[in-house]
C-alpha positions in Angstrom: 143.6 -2.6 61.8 141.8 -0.1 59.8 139.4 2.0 61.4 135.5 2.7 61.0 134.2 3.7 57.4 132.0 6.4 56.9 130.2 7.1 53.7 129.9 11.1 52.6 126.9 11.8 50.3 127.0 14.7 47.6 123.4 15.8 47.0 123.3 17.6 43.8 120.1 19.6 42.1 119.2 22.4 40.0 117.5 25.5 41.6 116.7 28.9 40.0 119.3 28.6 37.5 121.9 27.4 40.0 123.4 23.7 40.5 122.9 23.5 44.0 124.8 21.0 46.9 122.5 19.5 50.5 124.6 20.7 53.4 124.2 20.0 56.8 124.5 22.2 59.6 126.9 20.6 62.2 125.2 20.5 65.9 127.8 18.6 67.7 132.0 18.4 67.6 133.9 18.5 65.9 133.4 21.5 63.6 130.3 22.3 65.2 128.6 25.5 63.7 130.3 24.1 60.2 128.1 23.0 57.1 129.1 19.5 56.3 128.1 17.0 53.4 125.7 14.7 54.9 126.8 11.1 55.7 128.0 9.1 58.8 129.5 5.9 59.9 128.2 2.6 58.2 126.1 0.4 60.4 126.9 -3.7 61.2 127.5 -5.8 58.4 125.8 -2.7 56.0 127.2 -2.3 52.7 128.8 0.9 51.2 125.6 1.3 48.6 123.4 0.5 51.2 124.3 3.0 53.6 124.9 6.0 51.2 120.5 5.0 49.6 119.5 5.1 53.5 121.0 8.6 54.1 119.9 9.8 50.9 116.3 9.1 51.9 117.0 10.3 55.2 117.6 13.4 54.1 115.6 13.6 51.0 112.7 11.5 51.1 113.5 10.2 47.7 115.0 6.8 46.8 114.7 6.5 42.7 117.4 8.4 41.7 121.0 8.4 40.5 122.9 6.9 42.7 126.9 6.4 42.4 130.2 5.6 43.9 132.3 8.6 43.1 135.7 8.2 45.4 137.8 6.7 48.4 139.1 10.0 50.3 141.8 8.8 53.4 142.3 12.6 54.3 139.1 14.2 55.0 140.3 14.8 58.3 137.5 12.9 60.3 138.7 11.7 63.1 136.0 9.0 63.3 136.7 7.1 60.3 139.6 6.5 58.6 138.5 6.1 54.9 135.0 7.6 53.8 133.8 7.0 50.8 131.9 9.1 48.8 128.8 8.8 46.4 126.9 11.5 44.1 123.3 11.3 44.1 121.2 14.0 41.3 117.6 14.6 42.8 115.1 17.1 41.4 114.5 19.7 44.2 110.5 20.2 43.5 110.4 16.0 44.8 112.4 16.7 47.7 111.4 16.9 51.2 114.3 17.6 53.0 114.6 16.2 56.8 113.0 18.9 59.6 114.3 19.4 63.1 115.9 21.5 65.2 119.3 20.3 65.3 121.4 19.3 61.9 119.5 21.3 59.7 120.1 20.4 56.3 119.6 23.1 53.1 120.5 23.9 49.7 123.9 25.4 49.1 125.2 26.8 45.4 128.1 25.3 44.4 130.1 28.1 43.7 129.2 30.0 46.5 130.1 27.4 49.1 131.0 28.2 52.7 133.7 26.5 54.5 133.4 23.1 55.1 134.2 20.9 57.8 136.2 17.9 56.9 138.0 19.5 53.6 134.6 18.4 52.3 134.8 21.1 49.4 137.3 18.9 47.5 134.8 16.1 47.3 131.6 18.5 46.1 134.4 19.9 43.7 135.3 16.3 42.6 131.5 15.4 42.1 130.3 18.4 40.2 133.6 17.4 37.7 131.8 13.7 37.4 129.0 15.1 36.7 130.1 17.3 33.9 131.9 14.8 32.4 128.4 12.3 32.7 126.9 14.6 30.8 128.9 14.2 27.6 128.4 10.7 27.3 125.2 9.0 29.5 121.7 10.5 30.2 122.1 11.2 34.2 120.2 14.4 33.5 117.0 12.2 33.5 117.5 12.5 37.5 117.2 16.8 37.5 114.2 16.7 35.6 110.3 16.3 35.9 108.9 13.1 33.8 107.8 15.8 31.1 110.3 19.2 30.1 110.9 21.8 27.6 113.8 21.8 25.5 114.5 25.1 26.9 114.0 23.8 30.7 116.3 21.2 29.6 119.0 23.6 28.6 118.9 25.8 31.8 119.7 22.8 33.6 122.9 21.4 31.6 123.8 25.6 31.0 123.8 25.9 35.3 125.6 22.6 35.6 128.3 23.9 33.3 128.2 27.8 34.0 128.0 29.0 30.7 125.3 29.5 27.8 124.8 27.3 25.1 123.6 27.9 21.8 120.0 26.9 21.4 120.4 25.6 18.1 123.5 23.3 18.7 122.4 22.5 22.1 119.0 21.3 20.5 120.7 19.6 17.4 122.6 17.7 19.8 120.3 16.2 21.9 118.6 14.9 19.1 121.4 13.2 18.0 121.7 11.8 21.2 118.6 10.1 21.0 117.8 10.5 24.9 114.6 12.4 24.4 111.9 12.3 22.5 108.4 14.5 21.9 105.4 13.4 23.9 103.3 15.1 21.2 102.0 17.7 24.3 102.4 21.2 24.6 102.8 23.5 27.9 101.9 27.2 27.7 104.2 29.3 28.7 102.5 33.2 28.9 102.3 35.3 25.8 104.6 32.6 24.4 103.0 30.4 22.0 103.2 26.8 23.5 106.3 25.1 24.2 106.8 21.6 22.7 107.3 18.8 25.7 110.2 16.3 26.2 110.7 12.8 27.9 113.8 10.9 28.3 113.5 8.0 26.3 114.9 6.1 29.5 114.7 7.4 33.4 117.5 4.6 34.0 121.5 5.0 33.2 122.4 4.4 29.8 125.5 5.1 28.0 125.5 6.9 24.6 
């Protein structure tokens, strides 16, 4: 018979300029000392959604977010499940209130700066942050990084630290226009001896498909 199923959870923002990964700090064996992905067995009769929305507010505080299955790993190398799946949740860090305590600590990691991982856990942040890239060329997801109201240039920090490389202002603007997933609020945010900055919403803060 198979064994328990544990559900891994890949916690994605963007944070000074970096796209940034929730780790937790492993208190107990195996790999104790390790930073791990957050996650953990599912409970009775709980489903795999389920389970991978309750540790995400666990560990976040946050529950209106993107939210999705990403993959089925078999070789994670956990000896208390045999299959975990994973999901890939996108959170804005200034609504996040991450989980306090002396033991399991979680914090913010960058993704290309990663330490070892317990579990072989850096194949599945490496397999969501390709998702996510690939997301962004065809749906909205970024809604999920960003305050209700944005810049076009706080916009384009975010996708330019998700990708790790700079895009041209004009093309990058051009385009999301021609996406039709934001519009002008008609507002304006100063921004120092700059004059003000034109503000942005998503015309939809649910998953839509271009």
């Amino acid at each position: 018979m198979p064994g328990p199923v544990a559900v891994v959870l890949v916690i994605l923002t963007v944070a000074a300029e970096e796209l940034r990964v929730l780790l937790i700090h492993r208190s107990g064996e195996p790999y104790i000392g390790w930073w791990a992905l957050p996650g953990g067995l599912l409970r009775p009769s709980e489903r795999l959604l389920d389970a991978a929305a309750r540790k995400l507010v666990e560990e976040t505080g946050v529950a209106d977010v993107y939210l999705e299955q990403l993959y089925t790993f078999d070789d994670l190398e956990d000896p208390g499940a045999s299959v975990a799946t994973a999901y890939f949740a996108l959170v804005d860090s200034r609504r996040v209130r991450l989980r306090t305590g002396a033991s399991w600590q979680p914090a913010w990691h960058p993704v290309q700066r990663l330490p070892d991982l317990a579990f072989d856990n850096a194949k599945v942040v490496d397999y969501a942050v390709t998702r996510l890239r690939n997301k962004l060329e065809y749906t909205n997801v970024a809604y999920s990084l960003m305050p209700l109201t944005f810049t076009l240039s706080d916009l384009q920090a975010v996708y330019e630290s998700i990708f790790g490389r700079a895009f041209d202002k004009r093309n990058f603007r051009r385009r999301m226009s021609l996406r039709g997933i934001i519009r002008p609020t008609g507002q304006t945010a100063a921004r120092g001896a700059h004059r003000p900055a034109e503000l942005f919403e998503f015309t939809s803060r649910q998953p839509m498909l271009l």
